[in-house]
C-alpha positions as CSV (number, residue, x, y, z in Angstrom):
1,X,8.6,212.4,56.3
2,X,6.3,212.3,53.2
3,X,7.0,215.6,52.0
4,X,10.7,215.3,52.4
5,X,10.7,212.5,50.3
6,X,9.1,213.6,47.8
7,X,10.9,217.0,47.4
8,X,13.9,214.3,47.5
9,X,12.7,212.3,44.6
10,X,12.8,214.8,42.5
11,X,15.7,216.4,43.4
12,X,17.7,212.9,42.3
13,X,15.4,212.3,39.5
14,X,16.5,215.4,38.0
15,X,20.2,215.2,38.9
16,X,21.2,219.0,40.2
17,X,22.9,217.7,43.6
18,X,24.8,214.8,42.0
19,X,28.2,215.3,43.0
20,X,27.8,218.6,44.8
21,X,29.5,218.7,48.0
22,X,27.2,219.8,50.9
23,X,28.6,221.1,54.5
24,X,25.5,220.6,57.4
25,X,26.1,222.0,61.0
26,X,22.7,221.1,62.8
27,X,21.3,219.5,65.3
28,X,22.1,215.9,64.7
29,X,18.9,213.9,66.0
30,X,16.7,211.8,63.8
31,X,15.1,214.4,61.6
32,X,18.6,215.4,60.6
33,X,20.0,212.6,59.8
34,X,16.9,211.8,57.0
35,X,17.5,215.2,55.6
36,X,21.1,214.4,55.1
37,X,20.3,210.9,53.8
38,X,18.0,212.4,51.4
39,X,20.5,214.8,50.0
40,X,23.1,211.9,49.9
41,X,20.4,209.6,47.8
42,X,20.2,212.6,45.9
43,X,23.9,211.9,44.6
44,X,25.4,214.8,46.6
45,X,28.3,214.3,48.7
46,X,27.4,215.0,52.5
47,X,29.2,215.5,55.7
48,X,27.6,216.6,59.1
49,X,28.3,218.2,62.6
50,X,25.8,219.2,65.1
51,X,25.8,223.4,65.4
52,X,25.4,223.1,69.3
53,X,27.7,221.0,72.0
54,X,24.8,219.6,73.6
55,X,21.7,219.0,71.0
56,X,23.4,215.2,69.3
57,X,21.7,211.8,70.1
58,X,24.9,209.7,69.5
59,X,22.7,206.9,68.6
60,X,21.8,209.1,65.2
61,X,25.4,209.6,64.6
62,X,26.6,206.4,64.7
63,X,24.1,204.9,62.7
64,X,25.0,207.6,59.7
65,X,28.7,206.9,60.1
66,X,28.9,203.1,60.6
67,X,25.0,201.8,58.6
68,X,25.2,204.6,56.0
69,X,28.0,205.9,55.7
70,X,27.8,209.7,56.0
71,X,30.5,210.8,57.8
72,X,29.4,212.6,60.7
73,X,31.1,214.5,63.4
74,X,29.4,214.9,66.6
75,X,28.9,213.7,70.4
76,X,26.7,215.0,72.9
77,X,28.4,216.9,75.7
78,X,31.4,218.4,73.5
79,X,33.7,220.5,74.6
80,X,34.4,223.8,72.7
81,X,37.4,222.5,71.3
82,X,35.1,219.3,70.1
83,X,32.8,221.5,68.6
84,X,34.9,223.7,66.4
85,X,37.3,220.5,65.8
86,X,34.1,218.6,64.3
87,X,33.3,222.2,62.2
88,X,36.3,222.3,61.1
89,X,36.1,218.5,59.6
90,X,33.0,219.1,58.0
91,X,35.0,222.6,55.9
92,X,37.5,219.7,55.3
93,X,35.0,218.5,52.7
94,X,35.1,222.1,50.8
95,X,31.7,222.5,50.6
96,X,30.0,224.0,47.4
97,X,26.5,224.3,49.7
98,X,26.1,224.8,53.6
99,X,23.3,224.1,55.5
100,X,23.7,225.7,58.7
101,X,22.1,226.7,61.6
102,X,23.1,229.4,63.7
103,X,25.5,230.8,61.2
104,X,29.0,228.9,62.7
105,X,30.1,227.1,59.4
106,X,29.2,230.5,57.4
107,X,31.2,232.5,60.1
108,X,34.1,230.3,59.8
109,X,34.0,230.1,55.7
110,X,34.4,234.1,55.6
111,X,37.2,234.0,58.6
112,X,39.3,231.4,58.6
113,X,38.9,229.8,55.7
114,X,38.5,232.6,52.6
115,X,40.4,230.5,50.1
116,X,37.6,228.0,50.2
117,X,34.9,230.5,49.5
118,X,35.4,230.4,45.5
119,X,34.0,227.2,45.6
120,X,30.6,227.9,47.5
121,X,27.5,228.3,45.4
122,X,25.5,229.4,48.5
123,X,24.1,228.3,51.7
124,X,20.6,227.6,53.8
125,X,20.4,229.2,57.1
126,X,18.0,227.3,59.6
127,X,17.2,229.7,62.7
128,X,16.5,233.2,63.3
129,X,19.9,233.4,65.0
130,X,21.9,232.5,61.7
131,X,20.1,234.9,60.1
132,X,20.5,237.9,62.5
133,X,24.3,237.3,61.8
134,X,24.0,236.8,58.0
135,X,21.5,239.5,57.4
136,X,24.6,242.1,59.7
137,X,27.2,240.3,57.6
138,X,25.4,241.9,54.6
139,X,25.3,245.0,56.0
140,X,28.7,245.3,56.3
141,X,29.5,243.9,53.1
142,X,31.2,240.6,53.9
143,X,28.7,238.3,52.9
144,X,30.3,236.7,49.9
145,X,27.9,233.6,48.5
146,X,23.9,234.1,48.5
147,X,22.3,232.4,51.2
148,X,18.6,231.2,51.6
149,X,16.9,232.3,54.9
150,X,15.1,228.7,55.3
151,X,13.4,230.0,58.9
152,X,11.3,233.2,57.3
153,X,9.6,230.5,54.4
154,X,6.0,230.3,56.1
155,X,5.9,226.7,55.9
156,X,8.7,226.5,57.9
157,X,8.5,229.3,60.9
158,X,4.7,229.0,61.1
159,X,5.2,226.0,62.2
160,X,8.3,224.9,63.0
161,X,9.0,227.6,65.7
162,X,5.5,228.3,66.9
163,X,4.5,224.2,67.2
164,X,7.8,222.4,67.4
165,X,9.6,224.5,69.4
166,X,6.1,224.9,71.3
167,X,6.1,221.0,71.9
168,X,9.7,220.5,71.9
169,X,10.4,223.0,74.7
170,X,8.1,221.4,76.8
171,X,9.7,217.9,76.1
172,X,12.7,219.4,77.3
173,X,11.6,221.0,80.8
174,X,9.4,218.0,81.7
175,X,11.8,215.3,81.3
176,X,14.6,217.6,83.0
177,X,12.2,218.8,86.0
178,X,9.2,216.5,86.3
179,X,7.4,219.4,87.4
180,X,3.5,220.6,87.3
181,X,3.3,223.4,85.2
182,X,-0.5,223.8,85.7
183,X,-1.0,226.7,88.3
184,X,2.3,228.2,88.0
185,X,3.6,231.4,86.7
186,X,5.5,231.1,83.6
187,X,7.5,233.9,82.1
188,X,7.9,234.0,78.2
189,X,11.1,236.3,77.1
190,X,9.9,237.1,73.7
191,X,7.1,236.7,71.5
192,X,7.9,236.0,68.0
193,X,7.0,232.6,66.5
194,X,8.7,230.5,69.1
195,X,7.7,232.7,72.1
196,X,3.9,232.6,70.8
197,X,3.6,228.5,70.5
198,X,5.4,228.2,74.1
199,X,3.0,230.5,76.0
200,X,0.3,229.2,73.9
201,X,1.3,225.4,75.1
202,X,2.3,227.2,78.6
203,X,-1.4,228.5,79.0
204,X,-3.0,224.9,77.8
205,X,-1.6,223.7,80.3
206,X,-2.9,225.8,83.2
207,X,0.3,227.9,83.8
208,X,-0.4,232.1,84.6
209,X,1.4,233.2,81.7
210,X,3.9,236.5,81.7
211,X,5.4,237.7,78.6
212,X,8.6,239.9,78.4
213,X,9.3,242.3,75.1
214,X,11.1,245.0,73.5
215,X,8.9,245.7,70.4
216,X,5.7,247.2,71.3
217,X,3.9,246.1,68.4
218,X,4.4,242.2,69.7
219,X,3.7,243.3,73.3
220,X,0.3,244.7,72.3
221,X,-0.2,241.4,70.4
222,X,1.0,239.4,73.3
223,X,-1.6,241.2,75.6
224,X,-4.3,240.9,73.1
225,X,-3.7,237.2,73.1
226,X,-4.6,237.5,76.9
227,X,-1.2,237.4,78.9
228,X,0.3,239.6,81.1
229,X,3.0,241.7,79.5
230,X,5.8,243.5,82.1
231,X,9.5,244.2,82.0
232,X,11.7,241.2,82.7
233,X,12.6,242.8,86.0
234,X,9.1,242.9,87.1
235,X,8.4,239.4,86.0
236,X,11.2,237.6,87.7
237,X,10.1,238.4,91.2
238,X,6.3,236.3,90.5
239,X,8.0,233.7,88.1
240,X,8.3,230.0,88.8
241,X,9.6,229.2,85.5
242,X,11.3,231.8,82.7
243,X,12.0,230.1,79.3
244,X,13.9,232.7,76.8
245,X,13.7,232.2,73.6
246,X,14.7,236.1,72.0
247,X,18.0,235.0,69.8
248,X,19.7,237.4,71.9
249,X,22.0,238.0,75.2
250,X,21.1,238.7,78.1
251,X,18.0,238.6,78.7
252,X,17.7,237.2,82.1
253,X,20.9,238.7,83.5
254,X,22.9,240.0,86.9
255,X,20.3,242.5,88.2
256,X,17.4,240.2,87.4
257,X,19.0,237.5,89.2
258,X,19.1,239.2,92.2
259,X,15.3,239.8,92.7
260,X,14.3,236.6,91.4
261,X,11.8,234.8,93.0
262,X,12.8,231.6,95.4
263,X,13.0,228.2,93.5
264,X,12.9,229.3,90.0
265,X,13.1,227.7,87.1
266,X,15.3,228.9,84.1
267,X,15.6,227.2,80.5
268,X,16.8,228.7,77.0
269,X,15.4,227.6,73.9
270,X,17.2,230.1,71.6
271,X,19.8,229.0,69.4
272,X,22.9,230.2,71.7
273,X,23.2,229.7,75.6
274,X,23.8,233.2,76.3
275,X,19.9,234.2,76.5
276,X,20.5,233.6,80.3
277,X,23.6,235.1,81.9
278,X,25.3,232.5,83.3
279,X,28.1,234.5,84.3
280,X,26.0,236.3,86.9
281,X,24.4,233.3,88.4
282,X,28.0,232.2,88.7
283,X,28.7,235.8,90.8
284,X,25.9,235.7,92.5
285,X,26.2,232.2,93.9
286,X,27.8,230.6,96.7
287,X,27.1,226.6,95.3
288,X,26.0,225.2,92.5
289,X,25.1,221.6,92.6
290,X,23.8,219.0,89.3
291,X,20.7,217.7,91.7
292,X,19.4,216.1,88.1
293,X,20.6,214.5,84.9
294,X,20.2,218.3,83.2
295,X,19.2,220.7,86.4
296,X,22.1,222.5,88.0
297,X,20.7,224.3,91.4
298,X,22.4,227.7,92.3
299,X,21.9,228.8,95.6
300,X,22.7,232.5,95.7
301,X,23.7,234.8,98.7
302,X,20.4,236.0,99.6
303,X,19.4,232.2,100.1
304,X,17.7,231.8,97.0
305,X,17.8,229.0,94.8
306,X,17.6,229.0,90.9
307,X,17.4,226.2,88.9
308,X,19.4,226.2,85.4
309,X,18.1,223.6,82.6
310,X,20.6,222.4,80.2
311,X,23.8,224.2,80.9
312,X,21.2,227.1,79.7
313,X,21.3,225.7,76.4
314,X,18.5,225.5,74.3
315,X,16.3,222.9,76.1
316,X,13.9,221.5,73.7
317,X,17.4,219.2,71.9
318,X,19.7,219.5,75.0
319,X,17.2,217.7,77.5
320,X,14.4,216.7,75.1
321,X,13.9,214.9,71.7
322,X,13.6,218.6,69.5
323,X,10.9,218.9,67.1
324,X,7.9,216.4,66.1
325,X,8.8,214.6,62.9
326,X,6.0,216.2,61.3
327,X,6.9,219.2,61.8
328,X,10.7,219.0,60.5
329,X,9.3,217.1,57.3
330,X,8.0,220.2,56.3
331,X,11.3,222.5,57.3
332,X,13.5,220.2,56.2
333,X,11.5,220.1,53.0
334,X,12.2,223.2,52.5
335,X,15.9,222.8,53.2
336,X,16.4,220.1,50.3
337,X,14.4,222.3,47.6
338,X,16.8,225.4,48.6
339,X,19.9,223.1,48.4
340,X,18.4,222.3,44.5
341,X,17.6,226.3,44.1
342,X,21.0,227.1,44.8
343,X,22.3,224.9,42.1
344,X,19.8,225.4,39.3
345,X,19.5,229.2,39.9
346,X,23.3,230.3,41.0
347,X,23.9,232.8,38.2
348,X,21.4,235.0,39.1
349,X,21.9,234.7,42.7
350,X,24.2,237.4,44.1
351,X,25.9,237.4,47.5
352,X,23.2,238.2,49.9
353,X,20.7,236.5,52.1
354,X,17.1,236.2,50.0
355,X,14.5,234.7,51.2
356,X,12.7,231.5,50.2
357,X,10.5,232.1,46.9
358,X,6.8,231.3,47.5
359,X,6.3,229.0,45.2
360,X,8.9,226.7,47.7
361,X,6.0,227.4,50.3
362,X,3.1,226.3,48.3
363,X,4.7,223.0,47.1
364,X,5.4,222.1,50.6
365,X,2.2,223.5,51.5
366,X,0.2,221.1,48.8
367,X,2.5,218.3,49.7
368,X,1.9,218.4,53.6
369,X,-1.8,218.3,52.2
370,X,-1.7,215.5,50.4
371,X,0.3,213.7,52.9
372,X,-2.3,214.8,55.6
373,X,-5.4,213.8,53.8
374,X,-7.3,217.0,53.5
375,X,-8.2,218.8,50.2
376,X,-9.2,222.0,50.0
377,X,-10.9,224.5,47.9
378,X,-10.1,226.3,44.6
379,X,-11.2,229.4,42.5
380,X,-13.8,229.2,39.7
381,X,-12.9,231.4,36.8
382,X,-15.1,233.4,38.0
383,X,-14.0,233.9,41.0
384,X,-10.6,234.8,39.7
385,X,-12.0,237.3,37.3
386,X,-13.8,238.8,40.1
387,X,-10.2,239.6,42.1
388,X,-8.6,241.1,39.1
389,X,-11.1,243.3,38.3
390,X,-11.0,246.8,39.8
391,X,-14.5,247.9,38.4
392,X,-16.8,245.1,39.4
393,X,-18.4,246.2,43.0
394,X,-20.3,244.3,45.4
């Protein structure tokens, strides 16, 4: 993670996160860990639980509790109770930064635990889901410590969502179903950034490719692109497989359940497991048997049987390894240089959600260059007066 550690470097050659006490709720695999050793190197006091029951490789976590000492609190497979418990621990530290994603610690901050919020500089926000409840938070005037929306910096959802949650997704759904996704139909349930780099993978691979939307504008884009685009409830009746991946509820839900076609698959790889209703697959079905490590078959009253992926969690870290590593150098980049941001620009930031200055993007961008290899061009003088001057022509 090249970029990372530079970003990291001079965040502890400078000093701004020595001592500062930093809350994380993310996925705990790998990539995570590195970022929260870099921001410990960095002098800062760290502590970390995952922000989703399912998404931990315990491996990770014991190596930064018992080789590194960062305490950590996480386990795949946690209960609910686990999972807030292991939140809670990580408030224990009285965080003056959070890193979040998905918006829990936030959530819990401005709830349960007001008296600490004095003490918060501000916070990072990971996902698209975090921010939907940050940016509503604002709204309604409760947001009380600036937060950074890490996911809408370009060098982060650009790629991040379109080709790590792309690949990752895929990770997940092949090592849960060992299935062929060449010549199948394949449903898409939204095409932001994440939707685009799954149908994009979905078609290289050979799958028919139906996508599912509410705004028009990104339907007309998604049919551009060259797939299908129908309502949800047309799509289930061809689909073989339906990955959602919206950041909201119910997307696949009772009534679509009902007409669904015959063996198919369903996996989530938004940041909540409520994208696919598992209360009406529970309604509507007469068994429901584990028939793999991470695919629970429901077989339905009409007969029909519909496979669920990873509780309905999101697949790509519940069942599969989450993003590339070079992929999360560059988000996780970005993360570090917001935790500094925070700290060397706090009087001026006021209790809302901003989003990451540009500058961030182009360091991160030149950096991912340099770590790549590649150069690129630049402007001659010329060329620069040329695009500030109105009067000049062809």
């Amino acid at each position: 993670m090249d970029v990372l550690g530079q970003i990291g470097k001079n965040i502890k050659d400078n000093g701004s996160l020595a001592g500062k006490r930093i809350g994380m709720a993310l996925h705990v695999e790998a990539k995570t860990g590195i970022l929260a050793l870099t921001l410990q190197d960095a002098g800062a006091k760290v502590r970390l639980a995952s922000c989703n029951p399912l998404s931990t490789d315990d491996s990770v976590a014991l190596a930064l509790n018992e080789e590194y000492g960062l305490e950590t609190h996480a386990k795949k497979g946690e209960s609910r109770e686990e999972y807030y418990s292991n939140l809670e621990a990580v408030i224990q530290l009285k965080p003056e930064i959070t890193v979040d994603d998905g918006g829990d610690l936030v959530f819990l901050l401005h709830t349960k635990h007001r008296d600490l919020l004095p003490n918060v500089i501000g916070g990072n926000e990971e996902t698209t889901t975090g921010i939907i409840r940050l940016k509503a938070m604002e709204a309604d005037g409760k947001l009380e410590y600036p937060v950074f929306a890490v996911n809408n910096a370009k060098m982060k959802h650009l790629f991040d969502n379109r080709y790590g949650t792309g690949q990752s997704t895929f990770d997940g759904i092949l090592t849960a179903t060992n299935l062929t996704i060449a010549g199948r139909i394949f449903v898409v349930a939204g095409y932001g950034w994440c939707g685009r780099g799954i149908a994009a993978r979905a078609l290289g691979m050979g799958a028919n490719v139906i996508v599912t939307e509410i705004d028009p504008v990104k339907a007309v884009e998604a049919r551009m692109d060259g797939f299908r685009v129908m309502p949800m409830a047309e799509a289930v009746r061809e689909a073989d497989f339906i990955v959602s991946v919206t950041g909201c509820k119910d997307i696949v839900r009772k009534e679509h359940l009902e007409y669904i076609k015959d063996g198919c698959v369903l996996a989530n790889s938004g940041h909540f497991d409520n994208e696919i209703c598992k209360t009406g697959l529970d309604e509507l079905a007469v068994s429901k048997t584990r028939v793999r490590e991470y695919v629970e078959e429901y077989r339905l009253k009409n007969g029909k049987r519909v496979y669920l992926l990873g509780e309905g969690r999101l697949v790509n870290l519940a069942v599969g390894q989450g993003h590339p590593v070079e992929i999360m150098d560059m988000s996780f980049a970005i993360q570090a240089g917001c935790a500094e941001r925070l700290v060397t620009h706090r009087k001026e930031l006021k209790p809302k959600v901003y989003d990451v200055p540009p500058e961030m993007d182009e360091l991160v961008a030149r950096l991912k260059l340099k770590a790549m290899g590649v150069t690129i061009d630049s402007l001659s003088e010329a060329q620069k007066a040329y695009l500030c001057d109105w009067k000049e022509g062809t």
